[in-house]
Every structure is written in C-alpha cells, then in structure tokens.
N, C-alpha and C positions, 0 to 999 in steps of 0.2 A: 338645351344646347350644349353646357356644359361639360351634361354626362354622356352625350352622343362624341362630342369629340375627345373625351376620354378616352373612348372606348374605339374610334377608329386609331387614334395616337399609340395603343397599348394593346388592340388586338391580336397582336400575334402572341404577346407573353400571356394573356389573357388567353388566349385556347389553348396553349403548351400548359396551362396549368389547369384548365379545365379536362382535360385530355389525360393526365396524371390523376386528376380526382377518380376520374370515372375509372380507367386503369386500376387505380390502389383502391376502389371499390368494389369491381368486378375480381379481381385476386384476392381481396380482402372475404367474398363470396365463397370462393371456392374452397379457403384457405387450404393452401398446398401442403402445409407443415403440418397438419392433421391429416391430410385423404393422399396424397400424392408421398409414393414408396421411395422418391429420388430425391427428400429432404430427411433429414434426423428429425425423432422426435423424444419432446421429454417426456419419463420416468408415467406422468399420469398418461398421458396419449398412449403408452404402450402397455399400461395395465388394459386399458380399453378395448385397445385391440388384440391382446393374447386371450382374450376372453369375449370373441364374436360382438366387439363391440355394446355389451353388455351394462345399462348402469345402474345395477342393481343387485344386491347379494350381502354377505357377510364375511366381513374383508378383516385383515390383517395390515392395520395403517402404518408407516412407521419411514424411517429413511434407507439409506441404502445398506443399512447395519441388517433392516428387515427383509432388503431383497436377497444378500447375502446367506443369510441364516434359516430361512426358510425355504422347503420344498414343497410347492404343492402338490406336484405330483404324488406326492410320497406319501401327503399327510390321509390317517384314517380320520380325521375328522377334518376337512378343507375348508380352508378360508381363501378367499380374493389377495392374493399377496399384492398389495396397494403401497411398496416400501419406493418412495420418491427421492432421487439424490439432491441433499439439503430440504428433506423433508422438516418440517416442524409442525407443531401444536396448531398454530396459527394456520399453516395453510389449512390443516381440518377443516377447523374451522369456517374456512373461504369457500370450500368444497362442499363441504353444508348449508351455509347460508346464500351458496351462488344455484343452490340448487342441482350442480353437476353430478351429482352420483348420490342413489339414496341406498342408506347403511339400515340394511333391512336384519333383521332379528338380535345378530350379534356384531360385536365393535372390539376387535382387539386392537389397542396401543402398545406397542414398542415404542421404548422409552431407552434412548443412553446416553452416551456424556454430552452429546452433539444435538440431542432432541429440541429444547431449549432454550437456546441460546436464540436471542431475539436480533441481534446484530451479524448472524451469519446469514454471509452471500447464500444466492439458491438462483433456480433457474429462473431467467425472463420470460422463459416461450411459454413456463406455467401460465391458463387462461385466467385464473385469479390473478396475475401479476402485468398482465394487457392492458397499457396507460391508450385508453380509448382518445385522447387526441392527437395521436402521434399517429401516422401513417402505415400501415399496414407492411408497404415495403419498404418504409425508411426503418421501423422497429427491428423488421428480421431481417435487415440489408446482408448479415454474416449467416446466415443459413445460404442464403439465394446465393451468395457469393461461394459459397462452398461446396452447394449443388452444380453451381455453375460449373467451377475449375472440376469438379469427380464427372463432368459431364465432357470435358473437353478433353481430358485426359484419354477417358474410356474411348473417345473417338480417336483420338491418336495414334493409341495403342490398337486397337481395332484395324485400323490403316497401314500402321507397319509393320502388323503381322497378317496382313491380307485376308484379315475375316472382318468384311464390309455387316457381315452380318449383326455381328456383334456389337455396332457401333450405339446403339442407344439402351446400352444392357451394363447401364449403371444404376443400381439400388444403394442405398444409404445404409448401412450397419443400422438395424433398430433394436437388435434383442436388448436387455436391460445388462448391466457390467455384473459378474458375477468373480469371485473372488478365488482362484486358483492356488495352491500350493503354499510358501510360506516364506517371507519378502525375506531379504538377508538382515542380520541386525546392524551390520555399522554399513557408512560409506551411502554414496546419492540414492535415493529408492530405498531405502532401509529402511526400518522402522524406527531405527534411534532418532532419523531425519525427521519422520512423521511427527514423533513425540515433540524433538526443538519446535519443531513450526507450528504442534500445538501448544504450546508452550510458550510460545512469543505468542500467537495469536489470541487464546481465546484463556488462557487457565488463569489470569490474574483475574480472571472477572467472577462479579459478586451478584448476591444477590436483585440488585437493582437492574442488572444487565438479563436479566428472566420475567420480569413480570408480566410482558404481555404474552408469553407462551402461560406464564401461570392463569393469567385471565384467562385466555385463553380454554385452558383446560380446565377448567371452574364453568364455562360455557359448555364446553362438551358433555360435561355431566350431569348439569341441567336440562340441556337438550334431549341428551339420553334418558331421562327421566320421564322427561314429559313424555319422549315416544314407547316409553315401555322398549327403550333397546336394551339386550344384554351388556354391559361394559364390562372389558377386562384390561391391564393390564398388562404387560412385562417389563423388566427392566433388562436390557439385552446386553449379553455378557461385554465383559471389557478384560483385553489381554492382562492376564497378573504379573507379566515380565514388569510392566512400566505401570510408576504413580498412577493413580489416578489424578485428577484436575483438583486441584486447590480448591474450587468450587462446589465439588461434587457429596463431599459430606450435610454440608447446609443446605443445599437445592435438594440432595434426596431426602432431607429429612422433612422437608417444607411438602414437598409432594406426595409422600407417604402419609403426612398429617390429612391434606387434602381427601384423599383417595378415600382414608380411613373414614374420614365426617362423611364419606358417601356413600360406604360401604361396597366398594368397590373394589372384586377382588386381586389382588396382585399374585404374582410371578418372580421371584424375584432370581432370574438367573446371572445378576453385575459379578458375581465373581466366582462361579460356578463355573468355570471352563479352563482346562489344563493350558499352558501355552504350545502347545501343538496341534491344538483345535484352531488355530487364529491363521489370518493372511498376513494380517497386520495387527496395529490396538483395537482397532474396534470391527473387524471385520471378520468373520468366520470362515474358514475356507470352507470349500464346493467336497474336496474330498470325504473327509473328516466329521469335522464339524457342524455342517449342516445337516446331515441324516440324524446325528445325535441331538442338536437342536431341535429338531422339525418331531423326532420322539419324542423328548420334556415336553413340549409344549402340546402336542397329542394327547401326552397322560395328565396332561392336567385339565386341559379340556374336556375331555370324556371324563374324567372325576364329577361332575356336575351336572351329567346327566343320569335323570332320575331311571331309577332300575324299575322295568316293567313289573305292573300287578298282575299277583299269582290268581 
C-alpha cells in the first residue's frame, strides 16, 4: 500500500525522470559526439575518422606537439598520426587496455616537455575519460549547447539572407589544429606569454609530479614486448629561443635510463630545430618545420630496415 501510494503521490516526477533515463539512454546509443558531423570532436575520434574509421595500423602516439610535426601524407614510411591535444603516457595506456585501437607492428612515441606530466588538464570527451555514472547528456551538456547555438545561428543567418535552403547546413570544425606561421615574441599570444604561463603552471614540478606517466610507460614496454611490437621513440623538438622546464633535465634523464633497460630505440630531436622551424615553444610550424621533421623522422625509420638478400 505504501509503495502504491508512493508512486501515485510522485508519479508525475517519477516519469519525468524515467522519460530522461530512457532519452540519455537512447542519445547515449547513438552517441552524436562520435557519428554526428554537427558536434566537435576530440583529437582520438578524428584520428578515426581521417583514416575510414580504422582501428588498426602502426601509428605515431603522441600530443599535439605530434600532430603539428608530423605529415602523413608526406611520410615515405607512414604512420597513423595518433598526436591527441593533452595527449599523455597514460592515456596509451587506457587506449590499450580499453581495447580501442590495436597498435599493430610498429608503436612510435613522441615524447616533450608536456608528454608527462601527470596533473595536466586533457580532454573529457576522450572515451577513456567517460565517468560511466554521470549521464550521457548532463556530461556533454557544452558540446550540445554549442551545437545547439552554431545550429541557431546557421538558421538565422540562412533566413536573413533568404537561403531557406541553407538553414540546416551547420557542420562542426573537426579537422585536428595544425600550427601556422610563427606567433610574435612579446605581448598577449606571444610566445614569451606561452613560456610565463608555462612557467607558473607546470616548470616548478619534479620528479614526483611524473610517476604515473613513468608507470605508465614501463607498461607500454612490457606490453610491447609481450606482443612482439616494434617501439620507438622521439623526443620532439622544443623552441631553443626559451629555457627549457626546470624539470626537464631529471625527467629526461629518468626516461632515457628506462628506455635504455629496454632497449628501446630513441630519436632524440629536443633541441635539433632552428627557432624558425617553431609556431610557438613547443610546436612546429605546418610551413617549415614539419616537412623537415616528417624527413628526420623518415630517415630514421627506414635506417632499420633490413636491406634485401642478393
């Protein structure tokens, strides 16, 4: 009796919220931020999708240092350019053990000042980062919200310039940020900015502020072991106008130790790049820089393949 008049007393909130379940269930289904072109999506979703939805190859892991730097197109020996904004160690790792994408033959790591760091922000929409009780459209409520308004807008605009046609011919920017020309050095947007704000942010940090990207990466070369993958290496240049991080001598010297007990071979391009190769500190411009990058990294890889028998 009770639970009968419970439930006539509370009925109405009681379908309003069963009604949202099944709603954030069925969207949660379809999920739009993956398959629908009228949400943004992150960095892994659109390796995916610029490669027919594929999950499966010999990729080039790394952050946005490795989308910047790297042309696939270009490269005589091609890798899966898999460079994530606020990519780390760790998420590899999650992308491995979650089963998402399997790293078949060969596993190149890029590796820079930013790889590392275990207390840097990254993306939520990443599906290794999907707090499974939290609701599907309360999680992505700022995607939906900003499909929404590029949705209302596009109609507006469509209406007061009297192409009715055009009214649902809003799409989301998805290509990956790619790094242009070469930022000014003083003043907002500059690179001296970049530096302060890494420099308050992240360069007082030590060794303890890395250890689970180092686990981390001590996993992946187990892993790789077991499955007979190739691993490689690089360490991805970094601007020589500005310091490097306070941290960067002890952390490279900790993961070169690693690397070495694994026999794992390295790359080491950290300070191999003129400052006119750069966008910024740690980013390579599209002109310049990346054609030249996407060659070192070419000739080092074809180094290690074996020359046919005569």
């Amino acid at each position: 009796m009770r639970v009968l008049s419970f439930l006539r007393k509370n009925g109405f909130i009681l379908g309003l919220l069963a009604a949202f379940l099944l709603t954030d269930w069925l969207v949660a289904r379809w999920d739009p931020l993956t398959n629908s072109l009228r949400f943004r999506k992150n960095d892994f979703t659109k390796t995916l999708s610029q490669h027919n939805w594929e999950t499966s190859g010999r990729v080039f892991f790394g952050n946005s240092a490795v989308t910047g730097a790297y042309i696939e197109d270009q490269a005589g020996y091609p890798l899966v350019e898999m460079g994530l904004s606020y990519g780390k160690i760790t998420d590899l790792q999650q992308i491995i053990e979650r089963s998402l994408y399997t790293f078949e033959d060969e596993l190149v790591i890029g590796i820079d000042v930013h790889t590392m760091l275990d207390r840097l922000e990254t993306d939520p929409t990443y599906p290794w980062n999907s707090k499974k009780y939290q609701p599907y459209l309360y999680e992505y409520r700022d995607y939906f919200k900003e499909a929404g308004i590029g949705m209302l807008k596009q109609m507006v605009t469509s209406l007061r310039e009297r192409k009715p046609e055009e009214m649902f011919e809003y799409w989301a920017w998805n290509d990956k940020m790619l790094y242009y020309g070469i930022k000014p050095a003083e003043g907002p947007g500059s690179k001296q900015a970049d530096w302060e704000k890494y420099e308050q942010k992240f360069n007082y940090m030590r060794m303890p502020d890395f250890q689970q990207n180092l686990n981390a990466l001590e996993w992946v070369m187990n892993y790789a072991e077991k499955q007979q993958l190739e691993l490689k290496v690089i360490w991805m240049p970094y601007n020589p106008e500005y310091p490097l991080p306070g941290y960067m001598p002890e952390l490279k010297k900790e993961v070169d130790r690693i690397l070495a007990e694994h026999q794992v071979p390295v790359l080491d391009l950290l300070n191999s790049f003129e400052p006119q190769y750069f966008h910024d500190l740690v980013h390579i411009n599209r002109e310049q820089g990346a054609p030249l990058f996407t060659k070192e990294v070419d000739q080092w890889l074809l180094s290690f393949e074996k020359p046919p028998k005569s």
